[in-house]
C-alpha positions as CSV (number, residue, x, y, z in Angstrom):
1,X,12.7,-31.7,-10.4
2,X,13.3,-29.9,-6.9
3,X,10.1,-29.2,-4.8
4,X,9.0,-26.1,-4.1
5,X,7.9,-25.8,-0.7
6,X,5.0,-23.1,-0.2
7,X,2.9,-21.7,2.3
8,X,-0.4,-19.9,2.4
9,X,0.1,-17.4,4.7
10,X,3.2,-16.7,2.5
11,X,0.9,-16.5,-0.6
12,X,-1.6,-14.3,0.6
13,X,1.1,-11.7,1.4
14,X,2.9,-11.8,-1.5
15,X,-0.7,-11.7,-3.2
16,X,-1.4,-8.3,-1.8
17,X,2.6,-6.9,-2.2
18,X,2.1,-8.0,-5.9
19,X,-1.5,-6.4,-6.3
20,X,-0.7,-3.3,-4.1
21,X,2.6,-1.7,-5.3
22,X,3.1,0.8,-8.2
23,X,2.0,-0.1,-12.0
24,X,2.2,1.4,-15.0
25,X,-0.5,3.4,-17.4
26,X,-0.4,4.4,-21.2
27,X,-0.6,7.7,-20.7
28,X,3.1,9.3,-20.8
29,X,3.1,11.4,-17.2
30,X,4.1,15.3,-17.8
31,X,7.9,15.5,-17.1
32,X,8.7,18.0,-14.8
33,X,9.4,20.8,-17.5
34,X,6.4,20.1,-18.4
35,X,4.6,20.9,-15.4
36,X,6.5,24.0,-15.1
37,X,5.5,25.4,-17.9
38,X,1.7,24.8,-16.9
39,X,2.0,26.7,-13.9
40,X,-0.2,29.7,-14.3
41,X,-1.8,32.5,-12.3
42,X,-5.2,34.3,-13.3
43,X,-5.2,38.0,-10.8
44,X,-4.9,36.8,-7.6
45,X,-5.9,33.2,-7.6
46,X,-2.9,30.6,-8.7
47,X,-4.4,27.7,-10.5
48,X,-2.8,24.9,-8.9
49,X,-0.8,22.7,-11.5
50,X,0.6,19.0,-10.8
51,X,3.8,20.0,-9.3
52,X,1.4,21.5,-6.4
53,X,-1.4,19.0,-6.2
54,X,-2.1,17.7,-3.1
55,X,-4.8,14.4,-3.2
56,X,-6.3,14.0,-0.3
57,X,-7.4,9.8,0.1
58,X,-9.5,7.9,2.8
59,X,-8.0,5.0,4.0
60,X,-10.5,2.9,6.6
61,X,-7.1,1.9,8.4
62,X,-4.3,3.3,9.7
63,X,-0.7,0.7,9.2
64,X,0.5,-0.8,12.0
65,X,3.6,-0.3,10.5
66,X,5.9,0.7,7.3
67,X,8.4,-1.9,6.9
68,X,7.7,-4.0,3.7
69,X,8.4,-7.5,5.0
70,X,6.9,-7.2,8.1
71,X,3.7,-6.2,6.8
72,X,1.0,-8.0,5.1
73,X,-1.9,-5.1,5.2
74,X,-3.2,-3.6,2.0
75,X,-3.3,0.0,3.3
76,X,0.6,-0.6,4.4
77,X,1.4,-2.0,1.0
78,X,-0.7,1.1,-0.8
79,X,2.0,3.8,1.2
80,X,4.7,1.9,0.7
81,X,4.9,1.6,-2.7
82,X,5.4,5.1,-3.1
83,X,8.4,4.7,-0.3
84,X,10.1,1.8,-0.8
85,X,10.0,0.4,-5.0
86,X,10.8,-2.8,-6.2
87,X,13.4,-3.9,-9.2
88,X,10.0,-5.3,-11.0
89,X,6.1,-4.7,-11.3
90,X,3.0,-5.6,-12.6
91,X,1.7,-3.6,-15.5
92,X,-1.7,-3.1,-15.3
93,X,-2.5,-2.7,-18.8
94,X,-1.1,-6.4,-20.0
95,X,-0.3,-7.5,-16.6
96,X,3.4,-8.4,-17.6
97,X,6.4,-7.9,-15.7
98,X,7.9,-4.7,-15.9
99,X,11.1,-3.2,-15.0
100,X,11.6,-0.3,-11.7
101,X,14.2,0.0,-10.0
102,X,16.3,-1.9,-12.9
103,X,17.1,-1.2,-16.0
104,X,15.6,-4.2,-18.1
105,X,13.5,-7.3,-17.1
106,X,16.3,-9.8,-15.9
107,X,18.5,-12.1,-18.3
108,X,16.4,-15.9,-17.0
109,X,19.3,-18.6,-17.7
110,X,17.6,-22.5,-16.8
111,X,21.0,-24.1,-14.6
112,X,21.9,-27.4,-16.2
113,X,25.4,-27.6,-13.6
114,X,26.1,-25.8,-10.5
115,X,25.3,-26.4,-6.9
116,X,21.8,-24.6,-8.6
117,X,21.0,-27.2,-11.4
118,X,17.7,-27.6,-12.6
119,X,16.7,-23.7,-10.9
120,X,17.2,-20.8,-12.5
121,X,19.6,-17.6,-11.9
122,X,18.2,-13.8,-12.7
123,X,20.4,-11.1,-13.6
124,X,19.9,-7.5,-13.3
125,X,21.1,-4.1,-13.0
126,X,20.1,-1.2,-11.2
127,X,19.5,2.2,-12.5
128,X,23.0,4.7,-12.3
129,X,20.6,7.1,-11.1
130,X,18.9,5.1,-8.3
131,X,20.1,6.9,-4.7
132,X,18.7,6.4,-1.3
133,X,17.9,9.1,0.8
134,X,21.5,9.8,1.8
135,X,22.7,9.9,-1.8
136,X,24.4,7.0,-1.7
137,X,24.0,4.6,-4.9
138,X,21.4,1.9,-4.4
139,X,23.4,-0.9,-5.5
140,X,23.1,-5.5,-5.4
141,X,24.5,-5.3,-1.6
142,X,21.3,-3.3,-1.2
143,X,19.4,-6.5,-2.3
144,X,21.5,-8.7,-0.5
145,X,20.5,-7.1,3.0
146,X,17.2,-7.0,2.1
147,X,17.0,-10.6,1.6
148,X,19.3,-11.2,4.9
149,X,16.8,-9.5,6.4
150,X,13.9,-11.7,4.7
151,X,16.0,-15.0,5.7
152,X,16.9,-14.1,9.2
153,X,14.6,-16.5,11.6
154,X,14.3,-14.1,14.4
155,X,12.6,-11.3,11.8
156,X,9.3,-11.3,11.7
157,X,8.8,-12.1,7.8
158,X,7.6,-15.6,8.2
159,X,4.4,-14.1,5.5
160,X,7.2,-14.0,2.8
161,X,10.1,-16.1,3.6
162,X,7.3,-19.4,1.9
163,X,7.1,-17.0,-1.3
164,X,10.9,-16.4,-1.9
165,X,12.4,-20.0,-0.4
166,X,13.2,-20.1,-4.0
167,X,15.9,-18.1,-3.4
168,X,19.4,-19.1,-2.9
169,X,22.3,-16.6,-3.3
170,X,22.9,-14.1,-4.7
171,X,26.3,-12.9,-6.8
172,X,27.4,-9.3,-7.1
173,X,29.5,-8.2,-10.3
174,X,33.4,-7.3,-8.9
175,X,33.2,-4.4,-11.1
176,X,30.1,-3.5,-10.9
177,X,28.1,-3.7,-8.0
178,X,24.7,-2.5,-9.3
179,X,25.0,-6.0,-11.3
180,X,24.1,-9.1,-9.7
181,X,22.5,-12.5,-10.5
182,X,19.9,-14.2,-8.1
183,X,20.4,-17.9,-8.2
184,X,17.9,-19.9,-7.4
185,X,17.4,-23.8,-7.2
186,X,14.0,-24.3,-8.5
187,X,11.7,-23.5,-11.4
188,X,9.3,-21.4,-10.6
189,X,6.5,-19.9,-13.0
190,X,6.3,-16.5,-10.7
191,X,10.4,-16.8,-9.9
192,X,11.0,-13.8,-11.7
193,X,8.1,-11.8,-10.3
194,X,8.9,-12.5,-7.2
195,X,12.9,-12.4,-7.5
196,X,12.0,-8.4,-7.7
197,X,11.8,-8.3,-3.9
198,X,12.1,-5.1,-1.6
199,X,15.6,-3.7,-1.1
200,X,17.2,-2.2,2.1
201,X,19.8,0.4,2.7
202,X,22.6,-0.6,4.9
203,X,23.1,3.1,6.6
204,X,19.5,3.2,8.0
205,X,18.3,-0.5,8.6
206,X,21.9,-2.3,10.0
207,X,24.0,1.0,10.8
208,X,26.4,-1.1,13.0
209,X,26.7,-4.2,10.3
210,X,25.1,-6.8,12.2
211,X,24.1,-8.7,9.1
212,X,27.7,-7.9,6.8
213,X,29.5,-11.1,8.1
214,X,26.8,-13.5,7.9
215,X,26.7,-15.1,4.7
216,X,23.2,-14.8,2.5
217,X,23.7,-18.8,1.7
218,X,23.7,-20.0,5.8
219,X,20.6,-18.0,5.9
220,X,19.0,-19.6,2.8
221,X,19.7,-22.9,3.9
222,X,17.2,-23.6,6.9
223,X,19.1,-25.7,8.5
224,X,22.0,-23.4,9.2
225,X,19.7,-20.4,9.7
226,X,18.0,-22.2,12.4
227,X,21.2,-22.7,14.1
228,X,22.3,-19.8,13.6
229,X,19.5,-18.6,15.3
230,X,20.8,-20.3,18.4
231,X,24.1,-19.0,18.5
232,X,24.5,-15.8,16.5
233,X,23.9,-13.3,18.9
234,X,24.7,-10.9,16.5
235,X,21.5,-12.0,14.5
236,X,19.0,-11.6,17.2
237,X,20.4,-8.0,18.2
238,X,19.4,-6.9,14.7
239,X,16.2,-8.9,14.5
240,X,15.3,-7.4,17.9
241,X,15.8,-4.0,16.6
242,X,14.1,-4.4,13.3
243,X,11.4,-6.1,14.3
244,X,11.0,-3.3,17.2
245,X,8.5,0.1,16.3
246,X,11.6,1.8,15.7
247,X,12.1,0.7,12.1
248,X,8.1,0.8,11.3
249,X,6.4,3.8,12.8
250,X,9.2,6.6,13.6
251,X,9.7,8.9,10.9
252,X,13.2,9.3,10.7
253,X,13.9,5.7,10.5
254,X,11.3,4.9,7.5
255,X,14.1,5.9,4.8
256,X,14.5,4.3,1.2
257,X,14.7,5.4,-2.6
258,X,11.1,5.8,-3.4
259,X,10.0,9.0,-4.4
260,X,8.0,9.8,-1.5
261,X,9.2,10.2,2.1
262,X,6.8,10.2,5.4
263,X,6.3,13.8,7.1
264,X,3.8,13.2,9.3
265,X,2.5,10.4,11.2
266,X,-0.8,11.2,13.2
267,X,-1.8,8.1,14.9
268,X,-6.0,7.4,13.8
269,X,-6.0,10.5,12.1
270,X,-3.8,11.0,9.4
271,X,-0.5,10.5,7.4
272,X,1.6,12.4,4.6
273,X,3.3,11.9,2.4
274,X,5.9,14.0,0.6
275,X,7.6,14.3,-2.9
276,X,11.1,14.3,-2.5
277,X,13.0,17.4,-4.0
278,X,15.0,16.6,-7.4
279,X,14.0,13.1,-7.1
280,X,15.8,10.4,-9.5
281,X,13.1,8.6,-10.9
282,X,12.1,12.0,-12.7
283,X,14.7,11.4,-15.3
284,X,13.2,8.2,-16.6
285,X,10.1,8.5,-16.4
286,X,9.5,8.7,-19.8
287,X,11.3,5.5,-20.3
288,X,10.0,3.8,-17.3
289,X,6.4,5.2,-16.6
290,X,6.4,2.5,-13.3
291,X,9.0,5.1,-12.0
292,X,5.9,7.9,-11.9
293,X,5.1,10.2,-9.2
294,X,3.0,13.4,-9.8
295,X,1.9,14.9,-7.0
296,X,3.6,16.6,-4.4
297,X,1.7,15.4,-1.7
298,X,-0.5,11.8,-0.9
299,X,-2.6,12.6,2.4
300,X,-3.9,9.7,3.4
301,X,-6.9,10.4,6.2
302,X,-8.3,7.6,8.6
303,X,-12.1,7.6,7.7
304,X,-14.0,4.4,9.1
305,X,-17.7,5.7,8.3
306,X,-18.9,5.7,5.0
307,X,-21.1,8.7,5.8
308,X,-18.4,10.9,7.1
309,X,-16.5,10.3,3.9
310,X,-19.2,11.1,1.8
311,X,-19.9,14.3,3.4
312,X,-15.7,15.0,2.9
313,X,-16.2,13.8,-0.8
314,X,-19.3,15.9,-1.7
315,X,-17.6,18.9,0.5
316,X,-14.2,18.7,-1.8
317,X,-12.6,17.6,1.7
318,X,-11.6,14.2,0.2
319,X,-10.4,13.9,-3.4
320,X,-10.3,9.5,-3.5
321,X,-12.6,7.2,-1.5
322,X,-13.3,3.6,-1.9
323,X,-17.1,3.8,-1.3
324,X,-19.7,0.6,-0.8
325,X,-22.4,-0.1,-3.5
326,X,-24.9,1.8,-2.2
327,X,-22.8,4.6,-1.2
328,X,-21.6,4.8,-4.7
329,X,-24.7,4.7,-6.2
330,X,-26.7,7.5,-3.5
331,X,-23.8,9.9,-4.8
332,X,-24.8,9.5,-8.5
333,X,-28.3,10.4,-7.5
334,X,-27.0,13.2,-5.6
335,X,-27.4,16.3,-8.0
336,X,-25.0,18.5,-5.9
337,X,-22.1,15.6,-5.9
338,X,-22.5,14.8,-9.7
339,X,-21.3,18.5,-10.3
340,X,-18.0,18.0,-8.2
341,X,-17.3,13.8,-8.3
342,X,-16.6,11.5,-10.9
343,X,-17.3,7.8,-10.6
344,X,-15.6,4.9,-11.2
345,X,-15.9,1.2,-11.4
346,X,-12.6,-0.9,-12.6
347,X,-13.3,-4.5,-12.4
348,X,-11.3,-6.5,-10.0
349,X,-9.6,-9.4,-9.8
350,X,-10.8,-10.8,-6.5
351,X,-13.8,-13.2,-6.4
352,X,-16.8,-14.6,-4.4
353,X,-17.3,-18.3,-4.0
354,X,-19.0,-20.6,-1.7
355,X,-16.6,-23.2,-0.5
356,X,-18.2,-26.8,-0.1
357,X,-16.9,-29.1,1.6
358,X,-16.1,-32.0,0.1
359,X,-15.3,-33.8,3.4
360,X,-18.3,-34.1,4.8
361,X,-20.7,-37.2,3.9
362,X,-23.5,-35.2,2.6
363,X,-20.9,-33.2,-0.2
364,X,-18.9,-36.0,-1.0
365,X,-20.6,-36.6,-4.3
366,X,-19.9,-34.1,-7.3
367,X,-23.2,-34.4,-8.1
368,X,-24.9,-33.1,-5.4
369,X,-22.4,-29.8,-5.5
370,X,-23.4,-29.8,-8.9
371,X,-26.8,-29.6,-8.3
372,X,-26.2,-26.6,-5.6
373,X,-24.5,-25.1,-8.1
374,X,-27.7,-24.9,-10.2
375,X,-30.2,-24.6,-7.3
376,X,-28.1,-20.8,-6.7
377,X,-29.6,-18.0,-8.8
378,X,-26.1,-15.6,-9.5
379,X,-28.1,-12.9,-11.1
380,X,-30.5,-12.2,-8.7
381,X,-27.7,-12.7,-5.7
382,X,-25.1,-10.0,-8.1
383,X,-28.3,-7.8,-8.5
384,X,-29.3,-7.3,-4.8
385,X,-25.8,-7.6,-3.5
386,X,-23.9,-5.5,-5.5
387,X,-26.7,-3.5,-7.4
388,X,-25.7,-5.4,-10.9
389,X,-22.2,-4.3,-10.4
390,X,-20.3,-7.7,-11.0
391,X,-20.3,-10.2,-13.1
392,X,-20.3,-14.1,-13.0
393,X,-17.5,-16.6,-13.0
394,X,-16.9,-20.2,-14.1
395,X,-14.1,-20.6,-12.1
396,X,-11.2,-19.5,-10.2
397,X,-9.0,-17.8,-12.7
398,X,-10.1,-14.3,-13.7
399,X,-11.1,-13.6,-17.3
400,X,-8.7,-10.8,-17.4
401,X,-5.9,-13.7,-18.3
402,X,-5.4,-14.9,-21.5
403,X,-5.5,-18.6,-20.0
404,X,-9.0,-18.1,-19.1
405,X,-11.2,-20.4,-20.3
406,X,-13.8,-19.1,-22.5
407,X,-15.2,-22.0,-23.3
408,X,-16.6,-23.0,-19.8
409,X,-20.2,-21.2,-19.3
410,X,-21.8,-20.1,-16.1
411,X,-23.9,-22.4,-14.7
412,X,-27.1,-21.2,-14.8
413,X,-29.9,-21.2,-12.1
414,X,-31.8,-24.6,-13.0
415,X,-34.0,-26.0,-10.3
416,X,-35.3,-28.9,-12.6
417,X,-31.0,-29.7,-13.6
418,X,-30.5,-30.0,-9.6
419,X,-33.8,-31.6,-9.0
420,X,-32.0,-34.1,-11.8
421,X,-28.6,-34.3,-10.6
422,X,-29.8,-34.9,-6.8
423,X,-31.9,-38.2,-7.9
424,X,-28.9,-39.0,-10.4
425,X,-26.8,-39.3,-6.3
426,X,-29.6,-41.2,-4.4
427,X,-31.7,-37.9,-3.1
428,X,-35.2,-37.9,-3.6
429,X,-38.2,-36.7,-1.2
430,X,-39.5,-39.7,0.0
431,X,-41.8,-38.3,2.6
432,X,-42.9,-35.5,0.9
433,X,-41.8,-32.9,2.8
434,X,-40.1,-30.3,0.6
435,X,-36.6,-31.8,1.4
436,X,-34.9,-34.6,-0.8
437,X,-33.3,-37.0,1.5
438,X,-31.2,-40.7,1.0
439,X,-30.5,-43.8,3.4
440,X,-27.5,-43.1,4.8
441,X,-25.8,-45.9,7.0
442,X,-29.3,-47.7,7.8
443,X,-30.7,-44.0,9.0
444,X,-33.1,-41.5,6.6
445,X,-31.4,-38.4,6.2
446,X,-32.1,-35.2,4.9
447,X,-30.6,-33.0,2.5
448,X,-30.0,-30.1,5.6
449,X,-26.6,-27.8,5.0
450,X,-25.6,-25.9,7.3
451,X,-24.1,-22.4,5.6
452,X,-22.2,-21.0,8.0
453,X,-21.2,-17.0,7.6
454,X,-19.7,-14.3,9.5
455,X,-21.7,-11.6,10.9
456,X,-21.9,-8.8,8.7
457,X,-25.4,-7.7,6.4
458,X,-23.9,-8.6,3.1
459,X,-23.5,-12.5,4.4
460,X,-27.2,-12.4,5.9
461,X,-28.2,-11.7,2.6
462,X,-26.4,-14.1,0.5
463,X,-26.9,-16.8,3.0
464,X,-31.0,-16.0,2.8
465,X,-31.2,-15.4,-1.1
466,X,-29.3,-18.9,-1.3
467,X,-32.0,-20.3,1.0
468,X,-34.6,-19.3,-0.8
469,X,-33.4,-20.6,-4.2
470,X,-32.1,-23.7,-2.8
471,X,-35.0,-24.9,-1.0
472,X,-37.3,-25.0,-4.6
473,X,-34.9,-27.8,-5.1
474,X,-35.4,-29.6,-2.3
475,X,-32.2,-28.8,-1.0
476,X,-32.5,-27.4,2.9
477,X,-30.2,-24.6,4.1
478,X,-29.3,-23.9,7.9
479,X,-27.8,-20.8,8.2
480,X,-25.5,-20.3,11.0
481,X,-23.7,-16.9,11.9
482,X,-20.6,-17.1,13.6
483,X,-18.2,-14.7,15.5
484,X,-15.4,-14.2,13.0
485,X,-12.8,-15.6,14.9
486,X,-15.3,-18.6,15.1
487,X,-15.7,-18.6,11.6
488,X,-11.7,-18.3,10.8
489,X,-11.0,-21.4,13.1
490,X,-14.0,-23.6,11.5
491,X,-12.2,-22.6,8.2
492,X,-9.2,-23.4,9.3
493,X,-10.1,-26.9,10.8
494,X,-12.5,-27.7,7.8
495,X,-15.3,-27.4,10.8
496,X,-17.8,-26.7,8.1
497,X,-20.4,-27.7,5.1
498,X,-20.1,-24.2,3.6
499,X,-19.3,-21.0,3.8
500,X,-18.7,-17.8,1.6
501,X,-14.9,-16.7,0.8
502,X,-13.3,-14.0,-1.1
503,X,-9.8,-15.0,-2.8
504,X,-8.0,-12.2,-4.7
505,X,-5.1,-14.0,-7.4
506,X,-2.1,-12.3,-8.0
507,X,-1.6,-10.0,-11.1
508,X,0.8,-12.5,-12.6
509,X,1.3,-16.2,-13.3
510,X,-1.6,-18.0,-11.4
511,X,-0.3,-20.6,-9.4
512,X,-3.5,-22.8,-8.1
513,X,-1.3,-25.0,-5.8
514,X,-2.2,-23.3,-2.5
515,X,-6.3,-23.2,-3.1
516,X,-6.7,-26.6,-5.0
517,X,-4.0,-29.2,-4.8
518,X,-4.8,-32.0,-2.0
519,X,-1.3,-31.5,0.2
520,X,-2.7,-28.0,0.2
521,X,-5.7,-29.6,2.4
522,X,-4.1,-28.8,5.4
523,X,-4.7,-26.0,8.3
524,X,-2.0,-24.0,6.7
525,X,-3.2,-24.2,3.9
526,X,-5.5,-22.9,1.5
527,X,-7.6,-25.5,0.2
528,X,-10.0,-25.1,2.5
529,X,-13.0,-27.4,0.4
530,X,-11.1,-30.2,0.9
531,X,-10.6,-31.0,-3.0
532,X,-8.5,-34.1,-4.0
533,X,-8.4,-34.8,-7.4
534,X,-5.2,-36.9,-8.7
535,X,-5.4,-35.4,-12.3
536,X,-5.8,-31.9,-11.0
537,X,-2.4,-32.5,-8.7
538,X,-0.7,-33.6,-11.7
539,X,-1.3,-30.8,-13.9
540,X,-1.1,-28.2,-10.5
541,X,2.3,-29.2,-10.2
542,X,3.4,-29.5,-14.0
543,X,2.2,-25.8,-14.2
544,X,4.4,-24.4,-11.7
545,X,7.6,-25.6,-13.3
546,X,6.5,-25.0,-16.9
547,X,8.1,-21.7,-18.2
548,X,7.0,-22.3,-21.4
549,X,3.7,-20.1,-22.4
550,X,2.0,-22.4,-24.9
551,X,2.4,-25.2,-23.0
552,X,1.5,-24.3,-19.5
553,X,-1.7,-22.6,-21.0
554,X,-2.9,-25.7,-21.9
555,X,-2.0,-27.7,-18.4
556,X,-4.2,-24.1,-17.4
557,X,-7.4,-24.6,-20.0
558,X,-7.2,-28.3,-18.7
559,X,-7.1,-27.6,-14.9
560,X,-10.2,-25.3,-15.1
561,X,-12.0,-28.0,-16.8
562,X,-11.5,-30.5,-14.0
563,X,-12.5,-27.9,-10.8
564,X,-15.6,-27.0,-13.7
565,X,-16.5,-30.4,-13.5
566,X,-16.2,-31.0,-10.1
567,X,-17.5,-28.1,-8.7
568,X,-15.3,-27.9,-5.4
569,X,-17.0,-24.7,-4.8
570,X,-19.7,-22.6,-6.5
571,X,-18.1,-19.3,-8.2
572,X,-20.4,-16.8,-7.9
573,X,-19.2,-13.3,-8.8
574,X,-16.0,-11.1,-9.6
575,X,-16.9,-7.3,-8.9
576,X,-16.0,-4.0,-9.8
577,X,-14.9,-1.4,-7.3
578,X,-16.6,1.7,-6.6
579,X,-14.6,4.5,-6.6
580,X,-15.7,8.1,-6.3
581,X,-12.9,11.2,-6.9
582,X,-12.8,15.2,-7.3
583,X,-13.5,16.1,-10.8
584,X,-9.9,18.1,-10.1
585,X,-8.3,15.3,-11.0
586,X,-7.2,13.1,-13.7
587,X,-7.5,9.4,-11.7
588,X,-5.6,6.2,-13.6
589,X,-7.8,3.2,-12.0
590,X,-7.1,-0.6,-12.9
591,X,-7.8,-4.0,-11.7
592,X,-5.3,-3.8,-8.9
593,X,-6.3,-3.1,-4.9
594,X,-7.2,-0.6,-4.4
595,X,-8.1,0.5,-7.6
596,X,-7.0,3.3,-8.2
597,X,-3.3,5.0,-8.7
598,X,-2.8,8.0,-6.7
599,X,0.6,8.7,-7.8
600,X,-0.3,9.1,-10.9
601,X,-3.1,11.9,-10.6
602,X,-3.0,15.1,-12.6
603,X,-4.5,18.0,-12.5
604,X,-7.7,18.7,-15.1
């Protein structure tokens, strides 16, 4: 079996490309007869129908740029899914794969022979209708650039070449070129999902056909790419140029076969997008609802204060915002908003958890991060954090799965249990202080962890409800706020006892190799509690290469067992995001960032 070599920079981007780009609802979107049809007038007022809706949405952000893989930001992933689709998606109702930009999921053939054996190759085709802005068929040579692109060194992609190293050529059907197969030389559980990658058209992106003559496979191979890198000039001219503003902020060079272009770029204020006139995707929508794209216009306005946009929401300014808590809740109380605004809360796949550090002599024991997990009251930290709007978690794979398992409880807030498991380890109060302390090479020691957080209010006051609740077990908590570079560097060095994280999985296959297998312990990588567990690796690695269903669900129900018992870190909560739009409109939310699916709004 080959191994897959991964990074976790490359995981986190892929993670919010996967969560952020178009999905798919139940509800069959109005064709654009339809919508012609509902256009009405009453006197002299013209009630606005979907073909002219315009949704106005905050963003707190402007994109640094709009190039797919030289971006890793979630408001740059939100715009350009409606500019540049992929051949596959996530549907948010089942969270399957779904078809785009092709015409069927792809025929997955397991290599026996080949230069590929033991991988897997991935065959699809493109839509006849899909055309890129020049009207030129969007076709597998498309696909090949784009992963040129991807594999050329000197691009700035490094985010997503770790994801798709999977990837190994790619074969275009003679007589047919929106056929081709994707050949890769592993098994991978999200190789398909990922295979759908972001396409590039030729005409725009390499006008003078820097890329044509350089074979996909040279790049693939990292060897050769490096030296190509070396002596190819015509590879760093392109990489250069691409990487360079010019193919990320200037209107006329942001071009692809989405169904929205960009029509205005107004730097901290503002951008727009535009539906494109006669657009393909309108044809088959009603067999591939991913392909949906309602209104004529997305505005997308930079608003960093929560106040300001709740004045725009309540003033009809602002038809989407993602609000905080408190926000959200102060508008439902509002008696003037609660005529205009409608309020929603989708749960969401991200989740808090306090890493623990099982490197450090006072965390080694599961025991005693047993018994922290006990001594930490969830309820009371979900009720005062996020007003009772989350819920608790066992462990790190969401409940939306069907591989979640049920069977594993939350541990519940027990100070006699962690009183229990802390004498179980050696830690008792011996001098009758409060604090449970243990010889520890010849020397007394306390039971003193230092919690270290970032500055912001919502850390203060986890970090001082955790305190509170810990210390009635004996358990003493230091907390130290940090600068959040600080606090990124202590993460990334393991410079810590704990601290409080947010991890967001992907929509698909859950791949827990990054977070919690031990060569993942490293300062690229995500496993930042330092768990080593020889069983866990086993089954970590067996899931990744196990395509079948059955079986890998059980390596999953097993895996979640062993981090249960262990308690590398205590899983606190999963929470719902707050979302507040114009009754105008008919919002699709789901699980996915951001929440909430613009292009699929309708008019009421």
């Amino acid at each position: 079996m080959k191994k897959i070599k991964y990074s976790f920079g490359a995981h986190l981007a892929m993670l919010v490309m996967c969560l952020c780009l178009v999905a798919a609802c139940k509800t069959d979107p109005k064709t654009t007869e339809d919508k012609k049809e509902s256009s009405t007038k009453t006197g002299a007022a013209t009630i606005v129908t979907d073909e002219d809706l315009k949704v106005t949405i905050q963003i707190r952000s402007e994109p640094k740029r709009l190039n797919p893989v030289l971006t890793t930001t979630s408001t740059a992933l939100q715009l350009l899914a409606h500019l540049f689709p992929t051949l596959l998606n996530f549907s948010p109702e089942d969270l399957s794969v779904q078809p785009v930009l092709v015409k069927s999921l792809p025929k997955v053939v397991q290599l026996t022979e080949g230069p590929y054996a033991g991988g897997v190759s991935y065959s699809y085709e493109i839509h006849e209708e899909a055309v890129w802005d020049n009207g030129s068929p969007v076709t597998g040579h498309d696909y090949v650039l784009g992963m040129k692109i991807l594999f050329n060194p000197l691009v700035k992609a490094d985010a997503y070449r770790g994801v798709m190293n999977f990837v190994k050529a790619v074969e275009i059907d003679p007589t047919n070129p929106k056929k081709f197969v994707v050949y890769s030389d592993q098994t991978y559980i999200m190789g398909e999902a990922y295979s759908g990658f972001f396409m590039y058209p030729a005409y725009a992106y390499d006008p003078q056909g820097l890329m044509k003559d350089i074979p996909l496979t040279d790049l693939t191979n990292p060897e050769k790419a490096a030296a190509l890198a070396k002596s190819n000039a015509n590879l760093k001219t392109f990489a250069d140029a691409f990487n360079s503003p010019e193919y990320g902020r200037e209107l006329a060079n942001i071009t692809s076969c989405g169904a929205y272009k960009l029509i205005e770029w107004i730097p901290n204020q503002r951008l727009v997008l535009q539906k494109k006139e006669n657009w393909w995707g309108d044809k088959l929508v009603k067999d591939y609802p991913m392909l949906t794209a309602i209104p004529k216009e997305l505005v997308y306005e930079v608003i960093r204060d929560g106040n300001s946009a709740m004045t725009q929401l309540k003033s009809g300014a602002l038809d989407i915002a993602l609000t905080s808590t408190n926000d959200y809740l102060a508008l439902q109380e509002n008696e003037a908003a609660k005529k205009n605004l409608n309020f929603y809360k989708p749960e969401s796949m991200s989740y808090v958890y306090i890493a623990l550090n099982a490197k450090k002599p006072k965390l080694k024991d599961k025991k005693v991060r047993q018994a922290i997990a006990h001594a930490i009251d969830r309820d009371e930290i979900i009720e005062v954090l996020k007003s009772g709007l989350a819920r608790t978690i066992t462990g790190p794979i969401p409940s939306q799965f069907d591989y979640y398992n049920k069977s594993l409880k939350p541990i519940p807030y027990n100070v006699e249990k962690a009183k229990s498991l802390l004498a179980a380890a050696g830690w008792k109060d011996t001098n009758g202080n409060g604090i449970v302390d243990k010889q520890m090479d010849g020397e007394l020691v306390e039971l003193t962890i230092e919690f270290a957080i970032p500055t912001s209010k919502a850390s203060e006051q986890l970090a001082i409800l955790v305190k509170e609740t810990a210390k009635r077990a004996g358990i003493n908590i230091e907390i130290k706020v940090k600068e959040t570079s600080v606090y990124l560097a202590d993460r990334r060095r393991r410079e810590f006892e704990m601290m409080p994280l947010q991890a967001r999985p992907d929509p698909g296959l859950y791949d827990p190799y990054q977070l919690w297998h031990s060569k993942s312990d490293t300062p690229s990588g995500g496993n930042f509690v330092g768990f080593r567990n020889t069983e866990a690796d086993k089954l970590i690695e067996e899931i990744r290469v196990t395509l079948d269903k059955k079986k890998r669900d059980a390596l999953y129900l097993q895996l979640q067992e062993i981090i249960y018992d262990e308690q590398p870190a205590v899983f606190l909560y999963s929470g719902q995001t707050c979302i507040v739009a114009n009754q105008r409109l008919n919002l699709k939310t789901s699980i996915f960032k951001p929440g909430y699916f613009e292009q699929y709004s309708t008019v009421k």
